[in-house]
PALUMDO-227246 format. One record per residue: residue in one letter; y, z, x of N, C-alpha, C, O, CB in turn. Coordinates in pm, 1 decimal. Glycine has a CB too. Example, Ala and Ser with C-alpha at 12.3 -4.5 7.8 and 13.67 -1.06 7.14 Angstrom:
# PALUMDO-227246
   residuo     nnorth        nup      neast    canorth       caup     caeast     cnorth        cup      ceast     onorth        oup      oeast    cbnorth       cbup     cbeast
         A     -569.0      780.0     1319.0     -450.0      780.0     1230.0     -330.0      780.0     1320.0     -331.9      846.5     1423.6     -447.3      904.6     1130.8
         S     -225.0      708.0     1285.0     -106.0      714.0     1367.0        3.0      787.0     1290.0      113.8      803.9     1340.9      -59.8      572.5     1408.4
END
This chain:
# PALUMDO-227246
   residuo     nnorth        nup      neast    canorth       caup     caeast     cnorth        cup      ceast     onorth        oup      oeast    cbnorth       cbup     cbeast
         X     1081.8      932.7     4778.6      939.3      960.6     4768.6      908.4     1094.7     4836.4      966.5     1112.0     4943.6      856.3      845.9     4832.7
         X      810.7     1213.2     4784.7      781.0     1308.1     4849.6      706.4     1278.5     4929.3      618.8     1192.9     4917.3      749.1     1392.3     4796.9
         X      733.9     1358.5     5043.3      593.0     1371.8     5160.6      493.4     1467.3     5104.2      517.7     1548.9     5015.3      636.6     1442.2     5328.4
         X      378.6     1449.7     5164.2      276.7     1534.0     5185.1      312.4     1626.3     5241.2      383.8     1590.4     5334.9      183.2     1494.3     5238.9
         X      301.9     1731.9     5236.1      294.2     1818.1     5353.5      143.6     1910.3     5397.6       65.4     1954.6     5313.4      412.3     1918.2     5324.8
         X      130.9     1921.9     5515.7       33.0     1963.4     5586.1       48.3     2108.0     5649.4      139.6     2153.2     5718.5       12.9     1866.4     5678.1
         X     -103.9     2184.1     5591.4      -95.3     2323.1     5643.8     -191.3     2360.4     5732.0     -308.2     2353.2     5694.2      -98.5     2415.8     5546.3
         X     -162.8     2405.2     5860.5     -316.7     2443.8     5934.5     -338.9     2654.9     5957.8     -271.8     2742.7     6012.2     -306.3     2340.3     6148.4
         X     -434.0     2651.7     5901.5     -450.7     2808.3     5982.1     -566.9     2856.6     6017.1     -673.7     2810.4     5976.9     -406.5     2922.3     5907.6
         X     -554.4     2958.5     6098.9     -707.0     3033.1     6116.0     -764.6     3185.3     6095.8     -712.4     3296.4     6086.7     -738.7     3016.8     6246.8
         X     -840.2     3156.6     6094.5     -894.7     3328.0     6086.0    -1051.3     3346.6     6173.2    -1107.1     3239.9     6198.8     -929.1     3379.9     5883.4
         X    -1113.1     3458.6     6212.8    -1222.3     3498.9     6305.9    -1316.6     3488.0     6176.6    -1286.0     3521.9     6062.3    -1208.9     3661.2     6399.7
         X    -1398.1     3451.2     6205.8    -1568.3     3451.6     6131.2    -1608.3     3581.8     6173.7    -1570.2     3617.9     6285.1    -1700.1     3321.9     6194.8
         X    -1675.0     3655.0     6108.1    -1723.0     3792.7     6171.5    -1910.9     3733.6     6200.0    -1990.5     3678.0     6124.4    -1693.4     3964.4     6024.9
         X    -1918.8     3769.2     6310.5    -2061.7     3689.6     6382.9    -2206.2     3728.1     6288.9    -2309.3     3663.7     6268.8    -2092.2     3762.9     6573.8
         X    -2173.6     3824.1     6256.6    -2266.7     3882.0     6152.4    -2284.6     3818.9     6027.3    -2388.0     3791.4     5966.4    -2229.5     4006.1     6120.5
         X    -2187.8     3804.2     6004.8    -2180.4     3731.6     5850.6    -2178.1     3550.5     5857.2    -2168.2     3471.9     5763.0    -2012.0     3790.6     5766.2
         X    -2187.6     3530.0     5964.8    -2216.8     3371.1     5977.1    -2282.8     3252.6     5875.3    -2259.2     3138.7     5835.0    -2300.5     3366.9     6080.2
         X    -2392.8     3372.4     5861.5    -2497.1     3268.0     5768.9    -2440.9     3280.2     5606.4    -2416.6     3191.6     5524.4    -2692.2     3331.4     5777.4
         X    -2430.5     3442.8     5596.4    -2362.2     3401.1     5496.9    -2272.6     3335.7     5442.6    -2294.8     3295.9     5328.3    -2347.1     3443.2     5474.0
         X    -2136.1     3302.0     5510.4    -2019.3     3233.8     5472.3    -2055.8     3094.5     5439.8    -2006.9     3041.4     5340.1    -1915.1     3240.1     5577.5
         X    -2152.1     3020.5     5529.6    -2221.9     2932.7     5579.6    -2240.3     2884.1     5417.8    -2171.7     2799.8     5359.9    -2348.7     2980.2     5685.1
         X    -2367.8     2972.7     5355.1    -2431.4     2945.9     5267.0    -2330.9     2910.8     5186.2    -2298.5     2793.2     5170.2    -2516.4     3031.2     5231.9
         X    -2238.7     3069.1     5094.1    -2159.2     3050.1     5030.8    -2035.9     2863.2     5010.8    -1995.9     2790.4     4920.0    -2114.1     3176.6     5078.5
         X    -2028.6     2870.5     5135.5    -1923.5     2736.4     5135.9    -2024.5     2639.5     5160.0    -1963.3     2541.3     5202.3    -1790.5     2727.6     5261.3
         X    -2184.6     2605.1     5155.0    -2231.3     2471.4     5104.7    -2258.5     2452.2     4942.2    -2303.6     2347.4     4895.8    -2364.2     2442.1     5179.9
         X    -2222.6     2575.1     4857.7    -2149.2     2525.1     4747.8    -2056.3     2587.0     4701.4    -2081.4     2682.3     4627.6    -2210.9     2502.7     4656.9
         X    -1932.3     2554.4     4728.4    -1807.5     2604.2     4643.8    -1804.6     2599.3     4496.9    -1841.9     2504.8     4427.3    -1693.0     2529.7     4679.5
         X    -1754.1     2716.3     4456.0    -1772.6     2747.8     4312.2    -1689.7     2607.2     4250.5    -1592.1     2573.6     4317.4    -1698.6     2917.9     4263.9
         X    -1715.6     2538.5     4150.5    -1639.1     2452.6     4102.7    -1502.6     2475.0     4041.1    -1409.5     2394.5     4041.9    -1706.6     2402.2     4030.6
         X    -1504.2     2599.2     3986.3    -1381.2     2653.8     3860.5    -1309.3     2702.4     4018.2    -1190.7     2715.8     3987.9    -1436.1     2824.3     3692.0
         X    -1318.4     2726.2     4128.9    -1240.9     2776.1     4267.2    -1174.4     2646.5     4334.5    -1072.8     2649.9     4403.9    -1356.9     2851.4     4387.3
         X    -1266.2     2504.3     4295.0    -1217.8     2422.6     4366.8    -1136.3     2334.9     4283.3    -1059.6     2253.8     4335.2    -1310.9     2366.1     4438.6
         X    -1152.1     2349.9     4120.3    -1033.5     2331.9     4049.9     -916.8     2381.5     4045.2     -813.5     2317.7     4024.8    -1050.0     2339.4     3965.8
         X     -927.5     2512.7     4066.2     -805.5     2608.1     4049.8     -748.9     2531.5     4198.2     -630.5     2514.1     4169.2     -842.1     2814.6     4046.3
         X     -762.9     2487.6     4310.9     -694.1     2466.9     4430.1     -646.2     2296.6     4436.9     -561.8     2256.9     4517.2     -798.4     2516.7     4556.8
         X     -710.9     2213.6     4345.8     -690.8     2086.3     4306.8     -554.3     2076.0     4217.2     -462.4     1996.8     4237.8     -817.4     2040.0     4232.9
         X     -563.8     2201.7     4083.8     -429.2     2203.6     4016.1     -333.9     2281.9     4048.7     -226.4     2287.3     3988.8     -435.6     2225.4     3899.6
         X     -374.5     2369.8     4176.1     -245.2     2384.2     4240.2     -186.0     2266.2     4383.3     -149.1     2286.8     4498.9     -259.9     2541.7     4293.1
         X     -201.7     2150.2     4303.6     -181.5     1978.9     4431.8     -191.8     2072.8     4578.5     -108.2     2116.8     4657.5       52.1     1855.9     4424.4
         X     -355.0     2077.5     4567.3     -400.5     2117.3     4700.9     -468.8     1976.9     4720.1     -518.8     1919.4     4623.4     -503.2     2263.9     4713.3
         X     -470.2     1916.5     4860.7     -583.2     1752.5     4829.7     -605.1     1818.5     4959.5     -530.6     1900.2     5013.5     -523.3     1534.1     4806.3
         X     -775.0     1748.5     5024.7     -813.7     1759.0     5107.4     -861.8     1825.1     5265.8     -872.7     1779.6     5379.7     -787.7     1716.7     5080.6
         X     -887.8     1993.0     5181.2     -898.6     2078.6     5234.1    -1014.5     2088.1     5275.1    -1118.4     2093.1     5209.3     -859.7     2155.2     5184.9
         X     -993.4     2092.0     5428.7    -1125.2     2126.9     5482.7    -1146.5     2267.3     5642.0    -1067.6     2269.2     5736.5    -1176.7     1955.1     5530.7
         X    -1221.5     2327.7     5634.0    -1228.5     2418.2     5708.5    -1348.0     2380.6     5782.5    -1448.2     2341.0     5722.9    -1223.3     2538.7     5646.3
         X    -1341.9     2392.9     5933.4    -1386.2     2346.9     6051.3    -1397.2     2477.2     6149.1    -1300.9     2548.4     6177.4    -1289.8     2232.8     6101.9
         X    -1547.3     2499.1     6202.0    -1600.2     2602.6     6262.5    -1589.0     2570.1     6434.0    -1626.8     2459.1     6471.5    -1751.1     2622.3     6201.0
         X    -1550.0     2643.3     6509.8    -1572.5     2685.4     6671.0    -1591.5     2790.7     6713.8    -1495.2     2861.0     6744.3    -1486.5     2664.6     6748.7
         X    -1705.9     2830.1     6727.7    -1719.9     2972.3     6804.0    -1752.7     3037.5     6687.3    -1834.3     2992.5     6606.8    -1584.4     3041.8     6888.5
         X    -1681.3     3162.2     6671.3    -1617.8     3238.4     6596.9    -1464.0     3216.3     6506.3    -1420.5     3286.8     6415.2    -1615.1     3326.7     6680.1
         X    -1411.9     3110.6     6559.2    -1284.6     3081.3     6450.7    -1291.0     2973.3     6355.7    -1318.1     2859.1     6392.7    -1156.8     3048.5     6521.7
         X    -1263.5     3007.6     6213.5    -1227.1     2845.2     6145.7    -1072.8     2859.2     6128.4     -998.9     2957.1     6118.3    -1311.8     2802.6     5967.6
         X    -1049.6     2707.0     6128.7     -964.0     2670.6     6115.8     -972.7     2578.4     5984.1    -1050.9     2483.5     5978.7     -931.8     2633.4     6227.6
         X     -875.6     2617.7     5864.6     -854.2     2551.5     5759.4     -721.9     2431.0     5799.4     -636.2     2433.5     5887.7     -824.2     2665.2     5642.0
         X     -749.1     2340.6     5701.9     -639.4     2246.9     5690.5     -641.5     2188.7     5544.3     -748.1     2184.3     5482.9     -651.8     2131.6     5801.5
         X     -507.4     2137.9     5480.9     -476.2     2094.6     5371.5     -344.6     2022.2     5325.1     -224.9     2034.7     5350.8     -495.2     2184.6     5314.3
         X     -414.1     1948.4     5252.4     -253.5     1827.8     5196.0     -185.8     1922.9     5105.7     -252.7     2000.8     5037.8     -293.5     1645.5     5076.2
         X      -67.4     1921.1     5101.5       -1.3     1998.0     4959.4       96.7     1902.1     4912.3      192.5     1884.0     4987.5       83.7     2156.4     4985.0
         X       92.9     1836.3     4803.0      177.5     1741.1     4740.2      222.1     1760.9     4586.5      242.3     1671.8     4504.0      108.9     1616.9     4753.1
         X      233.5     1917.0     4567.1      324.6     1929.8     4458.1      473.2     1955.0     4564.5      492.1     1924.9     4682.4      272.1     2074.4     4336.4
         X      569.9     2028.9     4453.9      699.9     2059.3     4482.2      722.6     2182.5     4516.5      828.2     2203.9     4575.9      775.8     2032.1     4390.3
         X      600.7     2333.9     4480.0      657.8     2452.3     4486.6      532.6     2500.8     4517.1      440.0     2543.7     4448.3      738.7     2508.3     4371.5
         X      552.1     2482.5     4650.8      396.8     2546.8     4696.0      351.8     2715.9     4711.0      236.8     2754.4     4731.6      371.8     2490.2     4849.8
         X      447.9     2785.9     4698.4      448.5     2940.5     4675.8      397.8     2975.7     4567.1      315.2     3066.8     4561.4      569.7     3002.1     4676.0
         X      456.9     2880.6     4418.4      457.7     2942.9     4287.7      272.6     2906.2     4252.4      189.5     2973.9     4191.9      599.0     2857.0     4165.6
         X      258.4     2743.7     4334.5       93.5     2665.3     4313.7        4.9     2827.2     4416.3     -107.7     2853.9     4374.1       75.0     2423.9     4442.6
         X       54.6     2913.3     4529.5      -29.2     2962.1     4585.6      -53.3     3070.8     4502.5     -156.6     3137.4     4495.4       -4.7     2979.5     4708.7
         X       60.4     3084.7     4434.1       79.9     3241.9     4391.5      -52.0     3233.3     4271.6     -131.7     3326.3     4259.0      274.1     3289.5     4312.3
         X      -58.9     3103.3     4186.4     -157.0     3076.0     4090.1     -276.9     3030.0     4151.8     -360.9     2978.1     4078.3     -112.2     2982.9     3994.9
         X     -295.6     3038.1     4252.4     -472.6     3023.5     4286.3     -465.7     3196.0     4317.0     -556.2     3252.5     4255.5     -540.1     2888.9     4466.4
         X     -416.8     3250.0     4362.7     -422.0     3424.1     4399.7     -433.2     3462.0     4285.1     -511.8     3556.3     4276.3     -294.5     3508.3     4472.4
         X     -387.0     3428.9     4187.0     -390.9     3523.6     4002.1     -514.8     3460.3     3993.8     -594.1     3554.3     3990.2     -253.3     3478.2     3831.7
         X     -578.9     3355.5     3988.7     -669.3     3292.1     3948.3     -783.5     3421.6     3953.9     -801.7     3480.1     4060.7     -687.2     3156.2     4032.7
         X     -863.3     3463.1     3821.4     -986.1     3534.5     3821.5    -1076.4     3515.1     3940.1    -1065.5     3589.9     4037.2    -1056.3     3500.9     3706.0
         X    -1180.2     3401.5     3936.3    -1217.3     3304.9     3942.8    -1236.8     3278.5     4081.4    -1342.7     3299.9     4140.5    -1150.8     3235.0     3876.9
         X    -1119.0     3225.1     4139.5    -1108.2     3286.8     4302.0    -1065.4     3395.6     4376.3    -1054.3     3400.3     4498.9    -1048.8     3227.0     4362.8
         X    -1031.0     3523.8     4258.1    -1016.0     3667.2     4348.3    -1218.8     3686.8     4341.3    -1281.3     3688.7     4447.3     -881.7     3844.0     4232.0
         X    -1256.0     3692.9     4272.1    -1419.2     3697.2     4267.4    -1468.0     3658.5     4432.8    -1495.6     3719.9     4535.9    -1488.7     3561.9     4137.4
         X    -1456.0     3474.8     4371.2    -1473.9     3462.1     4477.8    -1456.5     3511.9     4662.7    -1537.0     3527.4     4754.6    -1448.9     3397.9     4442.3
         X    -1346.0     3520.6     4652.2    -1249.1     3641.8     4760.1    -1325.6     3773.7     4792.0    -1310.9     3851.2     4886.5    -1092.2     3705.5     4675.6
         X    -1387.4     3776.4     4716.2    -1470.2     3912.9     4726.5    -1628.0     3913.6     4776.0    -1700.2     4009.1     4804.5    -1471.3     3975.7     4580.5
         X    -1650.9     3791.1     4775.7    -1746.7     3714.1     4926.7    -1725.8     3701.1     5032.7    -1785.4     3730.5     5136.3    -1776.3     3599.8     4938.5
         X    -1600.4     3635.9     4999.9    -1623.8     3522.2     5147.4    -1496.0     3637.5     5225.4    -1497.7     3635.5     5348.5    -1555.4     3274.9     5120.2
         X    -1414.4     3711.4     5173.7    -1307.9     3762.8     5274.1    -1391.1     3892.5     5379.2    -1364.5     3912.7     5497.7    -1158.0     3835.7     5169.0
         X    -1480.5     3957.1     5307.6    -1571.1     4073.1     5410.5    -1649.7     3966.7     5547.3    -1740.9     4005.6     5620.2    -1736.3     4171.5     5285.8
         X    -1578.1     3817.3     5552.8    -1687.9     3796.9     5628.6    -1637.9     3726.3     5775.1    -1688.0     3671.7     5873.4    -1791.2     3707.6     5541.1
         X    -1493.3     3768.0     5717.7    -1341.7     3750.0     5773.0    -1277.2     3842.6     5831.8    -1239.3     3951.4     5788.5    -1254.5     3720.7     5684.2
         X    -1264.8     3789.9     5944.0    -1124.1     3901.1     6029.5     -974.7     3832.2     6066.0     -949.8     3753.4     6157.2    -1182.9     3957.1     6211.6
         X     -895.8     3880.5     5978.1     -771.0     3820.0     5972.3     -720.1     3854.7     6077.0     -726.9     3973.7     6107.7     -691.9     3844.7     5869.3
         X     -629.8     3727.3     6194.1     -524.4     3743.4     6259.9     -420.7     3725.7     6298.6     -363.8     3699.4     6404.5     -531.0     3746.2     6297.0
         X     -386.7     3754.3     6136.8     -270.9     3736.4     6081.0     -159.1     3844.9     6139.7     -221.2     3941.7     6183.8     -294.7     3743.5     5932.6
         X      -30.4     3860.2     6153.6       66.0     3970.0     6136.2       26.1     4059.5     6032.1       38.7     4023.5     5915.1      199.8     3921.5     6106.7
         X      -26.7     4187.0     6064.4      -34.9     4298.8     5922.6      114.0     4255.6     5817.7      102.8     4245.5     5695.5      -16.0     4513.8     5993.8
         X      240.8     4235.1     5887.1      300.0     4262.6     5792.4      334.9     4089.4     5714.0      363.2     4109.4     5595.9      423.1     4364.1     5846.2
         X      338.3     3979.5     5738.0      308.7     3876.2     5702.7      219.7     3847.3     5592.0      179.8     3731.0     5585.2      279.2     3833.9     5791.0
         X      181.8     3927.3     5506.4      107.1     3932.2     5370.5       24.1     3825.0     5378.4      -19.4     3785.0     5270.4      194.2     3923.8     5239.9
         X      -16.4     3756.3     5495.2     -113.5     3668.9     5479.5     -297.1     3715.8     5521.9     -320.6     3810.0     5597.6      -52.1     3553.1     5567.8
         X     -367.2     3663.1     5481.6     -476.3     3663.3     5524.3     -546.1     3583.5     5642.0     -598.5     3637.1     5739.6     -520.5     3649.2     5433.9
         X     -536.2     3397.6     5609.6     -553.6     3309.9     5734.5     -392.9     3347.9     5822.8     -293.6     3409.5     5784.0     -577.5     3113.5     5679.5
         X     -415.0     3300.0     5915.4     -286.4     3280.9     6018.8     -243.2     3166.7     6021.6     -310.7     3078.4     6074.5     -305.2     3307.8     6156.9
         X      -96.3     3134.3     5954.7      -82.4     3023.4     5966.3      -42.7     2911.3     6116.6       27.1     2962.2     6204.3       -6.5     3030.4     5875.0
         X      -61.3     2854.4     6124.0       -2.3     2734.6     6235.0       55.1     2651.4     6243.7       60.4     2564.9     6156.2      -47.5     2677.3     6282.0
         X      123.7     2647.5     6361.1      214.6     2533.8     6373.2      188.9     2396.4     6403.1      112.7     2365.0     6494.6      290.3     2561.1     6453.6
         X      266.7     2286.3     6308.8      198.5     2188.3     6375.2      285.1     2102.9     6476.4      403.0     2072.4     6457.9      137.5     2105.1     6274.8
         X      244.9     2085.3     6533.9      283.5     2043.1     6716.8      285.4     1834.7     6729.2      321.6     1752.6     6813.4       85.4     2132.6     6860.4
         X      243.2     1832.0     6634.9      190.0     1669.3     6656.5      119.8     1625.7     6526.3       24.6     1699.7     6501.5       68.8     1649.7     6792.3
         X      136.7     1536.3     6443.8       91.8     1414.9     6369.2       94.2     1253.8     6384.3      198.6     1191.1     6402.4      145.8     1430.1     6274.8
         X      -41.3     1191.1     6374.0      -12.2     1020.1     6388.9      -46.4     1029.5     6211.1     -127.8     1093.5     6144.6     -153.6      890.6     6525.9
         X       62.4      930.0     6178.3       75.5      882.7     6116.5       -6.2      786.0     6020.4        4.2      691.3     6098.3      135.2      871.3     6163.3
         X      -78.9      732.1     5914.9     -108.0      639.7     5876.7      -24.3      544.5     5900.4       64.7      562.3     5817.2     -135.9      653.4     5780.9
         X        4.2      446.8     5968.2       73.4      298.7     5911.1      116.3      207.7     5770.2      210.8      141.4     5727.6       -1.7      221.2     5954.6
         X      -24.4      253.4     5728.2      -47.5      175.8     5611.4      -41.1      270.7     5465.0      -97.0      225.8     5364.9     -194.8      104.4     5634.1
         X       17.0      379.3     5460.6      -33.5      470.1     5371.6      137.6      489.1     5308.8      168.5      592.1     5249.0     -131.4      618.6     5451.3
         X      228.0      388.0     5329.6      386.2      394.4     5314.0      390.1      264.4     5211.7      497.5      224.5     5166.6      489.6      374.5     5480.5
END
């Protein structure tokens, strides 16, 4: 049986742009949150402190590079990207081609019942 696997990362909110991001993500474009559903993204949610969110997400396909590489081609959500990333300060490695920073995870409890 495959596992789930679990991704956490973060990036800085730029303080200025607060309200906007805000707005933008109380409705996610639908054709953005499909494109991340058929790349077996489940249950992504991004969580505010301060100035940092921190995203998290299930990934339960098999090739999670080739599923990322197709939400990045995706029209649809480069658009989108073109909102919500000016409102973002990545602190990421420049050379790490990423945007969020990814994280390590240190600790999971388990469902019991979810086997």
């Amino acid at each position: 049986m495959k596992r789930t696997q679990r991704y956490g990362m973060v990036i800085r909110l730029r303080p200025e742009r607060r309200a906007e991001y805000l707005r933008l993500h109380s409705a996610v474009w639908p054709a953005v949150e499909q494109t991340m559903l058929d790349a077996n993204m489940r249950n992504f949610s991004i969580f505010l402190h301060g100035d940092l969110l921190f995203g998290y997400y299930e990934y339960i396909g098999a090739d999670h590079d080739a599923d990322q590489a197709r939400v990045a081609a995706d029209p649809e959500t480069q658009r989108w990207w073109t909102l919500t990333d000016p409102c973002q300060e990545s602190l990421a490695e420049r050379e790490s081609g990423s945007w969020w920073s990814p994280m390590q995870e240190v600790w999971h409890l388990e469902d019991p019942t979810s086997s």
